[in-house]
C-alpha positions in Angstrom: 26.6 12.1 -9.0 29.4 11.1 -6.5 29.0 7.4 -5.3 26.1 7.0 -2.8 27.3 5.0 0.2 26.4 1.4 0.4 26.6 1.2 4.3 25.1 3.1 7.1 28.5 4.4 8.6 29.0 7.6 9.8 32.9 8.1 8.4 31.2 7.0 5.0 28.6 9.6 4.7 31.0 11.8 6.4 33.2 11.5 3.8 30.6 11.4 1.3 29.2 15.1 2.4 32.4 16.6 1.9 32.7 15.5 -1.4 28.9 17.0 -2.1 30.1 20.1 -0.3 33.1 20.4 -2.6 30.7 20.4 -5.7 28.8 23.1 -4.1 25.7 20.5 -3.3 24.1 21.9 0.0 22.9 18.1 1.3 26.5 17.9 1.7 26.1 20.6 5.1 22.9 18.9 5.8 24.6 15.4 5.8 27.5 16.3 7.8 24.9 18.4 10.6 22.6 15.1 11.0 25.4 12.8 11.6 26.8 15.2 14.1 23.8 15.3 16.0 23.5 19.6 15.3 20.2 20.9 16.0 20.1 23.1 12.8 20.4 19.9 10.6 16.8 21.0 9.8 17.6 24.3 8.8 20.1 22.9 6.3 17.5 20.3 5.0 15.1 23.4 4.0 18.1 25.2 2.4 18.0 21.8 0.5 14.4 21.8 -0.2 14.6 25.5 -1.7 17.7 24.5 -3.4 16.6 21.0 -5.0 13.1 23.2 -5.7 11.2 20.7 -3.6 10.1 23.8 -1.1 7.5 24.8 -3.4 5.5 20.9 -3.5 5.9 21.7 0.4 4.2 24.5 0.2 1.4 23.1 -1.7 0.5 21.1 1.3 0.1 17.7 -0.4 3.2 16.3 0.5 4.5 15.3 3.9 8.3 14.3 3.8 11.5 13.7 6.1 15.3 13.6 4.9 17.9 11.1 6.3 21.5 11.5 5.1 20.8 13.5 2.1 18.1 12.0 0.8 14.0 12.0 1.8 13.3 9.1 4.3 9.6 8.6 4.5 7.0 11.0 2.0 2.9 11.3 2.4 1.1 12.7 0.4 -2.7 13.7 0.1 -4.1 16.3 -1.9 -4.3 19.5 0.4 -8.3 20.5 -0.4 -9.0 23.3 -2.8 -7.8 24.7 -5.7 -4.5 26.4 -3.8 -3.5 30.0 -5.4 -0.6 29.4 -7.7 -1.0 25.3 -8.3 -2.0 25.9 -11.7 1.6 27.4 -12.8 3.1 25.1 -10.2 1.7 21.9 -12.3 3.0 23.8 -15.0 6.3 24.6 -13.8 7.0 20.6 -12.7 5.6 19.1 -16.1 8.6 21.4 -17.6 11.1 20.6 -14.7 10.8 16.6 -13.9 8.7 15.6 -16.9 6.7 12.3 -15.5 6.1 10.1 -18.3 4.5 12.8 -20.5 5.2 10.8 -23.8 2.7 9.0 -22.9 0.2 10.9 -21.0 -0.6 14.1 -22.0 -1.8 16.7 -19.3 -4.1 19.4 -19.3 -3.1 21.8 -16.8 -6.7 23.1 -17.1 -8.1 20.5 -15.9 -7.9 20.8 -12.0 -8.1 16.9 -11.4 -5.0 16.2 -13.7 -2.5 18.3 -11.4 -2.7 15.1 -8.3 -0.7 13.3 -10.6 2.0 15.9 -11.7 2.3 17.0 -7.8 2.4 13.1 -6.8 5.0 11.9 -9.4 7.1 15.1 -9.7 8.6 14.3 -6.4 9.2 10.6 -7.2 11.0 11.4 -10.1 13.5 13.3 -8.4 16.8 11.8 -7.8 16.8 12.9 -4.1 13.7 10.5 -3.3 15.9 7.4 -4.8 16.4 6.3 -0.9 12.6 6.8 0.7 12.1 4.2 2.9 8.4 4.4 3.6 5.9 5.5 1.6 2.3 6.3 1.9 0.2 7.4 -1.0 -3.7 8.4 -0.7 -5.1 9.3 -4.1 -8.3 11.8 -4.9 -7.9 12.5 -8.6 -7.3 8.3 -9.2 -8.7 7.4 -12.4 -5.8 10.0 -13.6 -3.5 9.9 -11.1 -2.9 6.3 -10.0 -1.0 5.6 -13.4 1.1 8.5 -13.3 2.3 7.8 -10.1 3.2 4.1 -10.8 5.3 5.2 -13.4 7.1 8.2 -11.8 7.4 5.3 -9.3 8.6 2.2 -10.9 10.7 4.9 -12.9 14.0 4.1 -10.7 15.1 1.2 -8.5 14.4 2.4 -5.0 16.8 0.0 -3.0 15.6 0.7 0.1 11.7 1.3 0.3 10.3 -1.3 2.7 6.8 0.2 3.0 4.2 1.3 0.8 0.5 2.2 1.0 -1.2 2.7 -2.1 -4.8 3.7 -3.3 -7.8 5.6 -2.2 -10.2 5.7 0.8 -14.0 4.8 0.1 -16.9 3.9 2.0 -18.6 1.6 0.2 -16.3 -0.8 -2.1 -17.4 0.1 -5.8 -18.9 3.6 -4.9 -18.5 6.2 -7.0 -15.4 8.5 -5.5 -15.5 12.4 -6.6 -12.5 13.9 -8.1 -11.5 17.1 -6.5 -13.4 19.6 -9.0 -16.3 17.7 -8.1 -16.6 15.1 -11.0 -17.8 11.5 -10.7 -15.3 8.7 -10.8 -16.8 5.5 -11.6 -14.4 2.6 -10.6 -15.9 -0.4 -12.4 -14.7 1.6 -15.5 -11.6 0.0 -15.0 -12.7 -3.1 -14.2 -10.5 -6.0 -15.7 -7.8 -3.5 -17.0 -6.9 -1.9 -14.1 -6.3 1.5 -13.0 -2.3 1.0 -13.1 -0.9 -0.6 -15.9 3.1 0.0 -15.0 5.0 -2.9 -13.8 6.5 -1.1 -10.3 7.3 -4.4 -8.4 11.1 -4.7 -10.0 11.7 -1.5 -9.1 10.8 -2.1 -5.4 13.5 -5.3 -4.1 13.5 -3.9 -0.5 9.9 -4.0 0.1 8.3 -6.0 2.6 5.0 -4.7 4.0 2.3 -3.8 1.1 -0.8 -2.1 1.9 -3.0 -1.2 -1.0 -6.7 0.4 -1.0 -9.5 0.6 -3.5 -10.9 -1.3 -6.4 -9.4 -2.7 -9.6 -5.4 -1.0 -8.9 -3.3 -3.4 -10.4 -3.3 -6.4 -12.9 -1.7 -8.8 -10.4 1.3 -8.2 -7.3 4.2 -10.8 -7.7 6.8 -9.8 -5.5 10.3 -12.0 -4.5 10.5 -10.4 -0.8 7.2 -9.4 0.2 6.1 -10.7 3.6 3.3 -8.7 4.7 0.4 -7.8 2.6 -2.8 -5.8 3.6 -6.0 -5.4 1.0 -8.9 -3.1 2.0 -11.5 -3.7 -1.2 -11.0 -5.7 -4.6 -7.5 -4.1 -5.2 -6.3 -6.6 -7.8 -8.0 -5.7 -11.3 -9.9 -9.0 -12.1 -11.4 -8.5 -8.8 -10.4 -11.9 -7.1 -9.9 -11.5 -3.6 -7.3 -14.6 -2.6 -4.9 -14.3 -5.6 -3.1 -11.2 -6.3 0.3 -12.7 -7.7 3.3 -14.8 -6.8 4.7 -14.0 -3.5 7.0 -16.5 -2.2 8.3 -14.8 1.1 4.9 -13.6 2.1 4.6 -15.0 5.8 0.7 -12.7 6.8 -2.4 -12.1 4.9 -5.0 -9.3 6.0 -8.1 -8.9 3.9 -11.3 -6.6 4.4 -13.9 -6.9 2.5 -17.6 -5.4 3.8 -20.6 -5.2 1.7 -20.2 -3.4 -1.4 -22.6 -0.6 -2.7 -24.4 -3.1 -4.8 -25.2 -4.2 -1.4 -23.5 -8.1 -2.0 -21.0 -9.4 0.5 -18.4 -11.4 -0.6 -18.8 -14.8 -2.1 -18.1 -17.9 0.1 -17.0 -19.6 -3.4 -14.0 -18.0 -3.5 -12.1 -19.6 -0.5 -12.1 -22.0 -3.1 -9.4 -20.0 -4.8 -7.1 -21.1 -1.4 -6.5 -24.8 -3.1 -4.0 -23.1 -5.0 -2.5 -20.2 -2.4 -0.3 -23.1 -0.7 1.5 -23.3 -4.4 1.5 -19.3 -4.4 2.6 -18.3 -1.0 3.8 -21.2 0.2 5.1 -19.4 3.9 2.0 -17.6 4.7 1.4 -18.3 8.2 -0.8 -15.7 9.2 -4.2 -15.6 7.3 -6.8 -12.7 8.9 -10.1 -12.5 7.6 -11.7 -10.4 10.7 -12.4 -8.0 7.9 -14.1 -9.7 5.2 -18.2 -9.9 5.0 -19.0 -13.4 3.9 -22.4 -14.1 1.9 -22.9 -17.5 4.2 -23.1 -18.3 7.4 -20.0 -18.8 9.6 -20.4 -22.1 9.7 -20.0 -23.0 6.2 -17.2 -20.2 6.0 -15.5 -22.3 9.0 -16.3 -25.5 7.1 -14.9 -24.2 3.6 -11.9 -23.0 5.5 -11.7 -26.7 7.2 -11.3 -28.4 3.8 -8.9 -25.4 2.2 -5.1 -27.4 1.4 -4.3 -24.3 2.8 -4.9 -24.9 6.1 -2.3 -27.1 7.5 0.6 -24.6 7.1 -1.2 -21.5 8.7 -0.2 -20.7 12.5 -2.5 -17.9 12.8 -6.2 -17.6 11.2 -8.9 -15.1 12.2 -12.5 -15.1 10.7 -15.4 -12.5 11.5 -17.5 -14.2 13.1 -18.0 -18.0 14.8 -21.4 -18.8 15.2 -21.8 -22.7 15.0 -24.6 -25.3 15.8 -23.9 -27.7 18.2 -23.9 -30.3 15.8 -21.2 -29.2 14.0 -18.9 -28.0 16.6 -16.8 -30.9 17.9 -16.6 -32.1 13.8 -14.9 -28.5 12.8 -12.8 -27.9 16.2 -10.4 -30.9 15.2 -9.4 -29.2 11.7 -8.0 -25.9 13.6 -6.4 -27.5 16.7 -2.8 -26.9 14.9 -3.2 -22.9 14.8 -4.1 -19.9 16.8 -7.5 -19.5 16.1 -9.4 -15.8 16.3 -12.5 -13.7 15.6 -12.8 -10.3 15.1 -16.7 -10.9 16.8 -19.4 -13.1 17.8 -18.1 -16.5 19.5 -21.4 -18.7 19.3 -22.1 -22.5 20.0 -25.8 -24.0 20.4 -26.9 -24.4 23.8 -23.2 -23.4 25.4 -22.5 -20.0 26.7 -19.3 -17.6 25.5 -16.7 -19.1 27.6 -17.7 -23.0 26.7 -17.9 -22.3 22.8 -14.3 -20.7 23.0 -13.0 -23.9 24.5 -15.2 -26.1 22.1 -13.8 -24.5 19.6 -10.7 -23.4 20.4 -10.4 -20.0 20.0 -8.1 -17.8 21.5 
C-alpha cells in the first residue's frame, strides 16, 4: 500500500490521493474531494464503501461509520434488531472475505447469536479502519462476541484511536442479558477468566479516554497513555472495583457501581484497595464516586476515604452521598480541605440545615 501520510497536511494527502488514483484506488477521488472542501466528497466515500465492500455491513444496520482522508474516522456499532433478510450469507460471505481469528474460533453461521461477532470484527479487520479515531462498541451476542472483537481489534496497531467504549448495557450488574435469538447469557460464567482474553492495549498507543461496560471484560487494563477511564459495573474479570491495571498517565477516575441483582451494594472494604492506587496511578487527580452504592453509611465511606494514602494527591473527589453526625463533621472536614469536594446527592449534617453542612464540610 503507498505510504500513509504521517502529518495532517493538505499537499501530503493531496499528493498521497493521486498516487491512490493512479493505482486505480477510488479513496484516492474521495481524498482529493474532502480536502477540497467538494460537496460530493460523500458520494465518492460510498463509491468507496461499495468498492472496499463495506456497503453491505452498512446496509445491515449495525454499524455506524464516518471516513476522513481515506480512511473511517469514528465507527458504532449495535446490532440492528432481528434476524435481517440476507445476514445469514452475509456472515458467511465475511468469514470467507476478512477471516477474524477463525483458527481459533470456529463459527456456526447457524447459530444467529454467532454472526455479532463476524459483523463487529469484519470491519476492524479491514485495512481501511487502521486510522479510526473513536470508537464505540455496544455488544448483544457478548459471551461470543466480545472475544472476537478484541482480537479483530488488537489485530493491528491503530495509531490514532483516542476513544473507545466497550461492553454491554444492563440493568442490574450480574443480570442475566439475552442474546439476540432469545437465549440466556449468564455473566458470572465468566467470572475470574474473563470474557476477553486478547491483550488489545499494545495495539491502542493513542488512546486516552476508556469507557468500558458490563461485568467480568477483561483480565486487567495497563495502559502507558491513558488519562481518562470510566467503569459502569465490575468490568475487570476478578471483579475488583479500584484496580484494573497499571496506568501511569491516568489523571480522572469515574466509577458506578448500584446494587447488583443479588441485591448487595458494594463493599466499603474495598477502598481499602486505594493504599496501593497512589503506586498505580500515581497522577489521578480526579476520583468520582457519585455513582457507586456503598454497603455503609456515608460516614464511614467519608472516613475510609479520609485515611486512603490516596488522598493527598486528588484535586477533585465526588461521593454519593454526605450524610454526617455532627460529631464527626468538624474531625472529617480537615482531611478534604486540599480538594474540590462533591456529591452526586444528599448534603446532611446533624442539627445544621443544607447550606451550613456544605460549608462545615466543604463541599462545593
Amino acid at each position: 500500500m503507498t505510504d500513509v501520510p504521517k502529518t495532517e497536511d493538505v499537499a501530503a494527502w493531496l499528493a498521497y490521493a493521486e498516487r491512490l488514483t493512479a493505482a486505480g484506488d477510488p479513496r484516492g477521488e474521495a481524498i482529493r474531494l474532502e480536502c477540497g472542501g467538494g460537496d460530493r466528497s460523500a458520494e465518492a466515500y460510498a463509491e468507496v464503501e461499495r468498492r472496499l465492500g463495506l456497503d453491505a455491513l452498512r446496509a445491515d444496520g449495525s454499524w455506524q461509520f464516518s471516513w476522513s482522508r481515506g480512511f473511517l474516522d469514528e465507527a458504532s456499532f449495535r446490532l440492528a434488531p432481528g434476524g435481517r433478510p440476507g445476514r445469514r450469507e452475509l456472515v458467511e460471505r465475511l468469514l470467507t472475505w476478512h477471516p477474524v481469528d477463525v483458527d481459533s474460533v470456529d463459527v456456526d453461521v447457524d447459530d444467529p447469536e454467532q454472526r455479532e461477532g463476524v459483523l463487529a470484527g469484519a470491519l476492524l479487520a479491514h485495512s481501511a479502519s487502521r486510522r479510526l479515531r473513536a470508537l464505540d462498541l455496544r455488544l448483544t451476542d457478548y459471551h461470543h462476541s466480545a472475544g472476537r472483537v478484541a482480537a479483530a481489534l488488537a489485530g493491528s496497531v491503530r495509531p490514532r484511536l483516542e476513544r473507545l467504549s466497550f461492553g454491554y448495557g444492563f440493568e442490574h450488574l450480574f443480570e442475566d442479558g439475552e442474546g439476540s435469538a432469545g437465549s440466556r447469557i449468564d455473566p458470572m460464567d465468566h467470572h475470574g477468566e474473563g470474557l476477553v482474553q486478547t491483550e488489545i492495549w499494545e495495539a491502542l498507543p493513542a488512546l486516552r479516554t476508556l469507557e468500558l461496560e458490563g461485568a467480568f471484560l477483561f483480565p486487567s487494563v495497563d495502559h502507558e497513555g491513558l488519562t481518562r477511564l470510566r467503569t459502569r459495573g465490575a468490568v475487570i474479570s476478578d471483579g475488583s472495583l479500584f484496580l484494573p491495571g497499571r496506568l501511569p498517565e491516568l489523571t480522572s477516575l469515574e466509577l458506578e457501581l448500584e446494587t447488583d441483582v443479588f441485591g448487595g451494594a458494594c463493599s466499603v472494604d474495598q477502598l481499602d484497595d486505594l493504599a496501593d492506587a497512589a503506586r498505580w496511578y500515581p497522577k489521578l487527580r480526579n476520583l468520582d464516586l457519585g455513582g457507586v452504592e456503598f454497603d455503609a453509611p456515608s460516614s464511614d465511606v467519608l472516613a475510609a476515604l479520609a485515611q486512603s494514602p490516596l488522598l493527598p494527591q486528588l484535586e477533585a473527589l465526588t461521593v454519593r452521598d454526605l450524610a454526617i453526625p455532627a460529631a464527626g463533621a468538624a474531625d472529617l472536614a480537615p482531611h478534604f480541605a486540599h480538594l474540590t469536594l462533591r456529591a452526586a446527592g444528599t448534603v446532611a449534617v446533624e442539627g445544621a440545615d443544607e447550606e451550613e453542612a456544605r460549608r462545615v464540610l466543604g463541599v462545593e
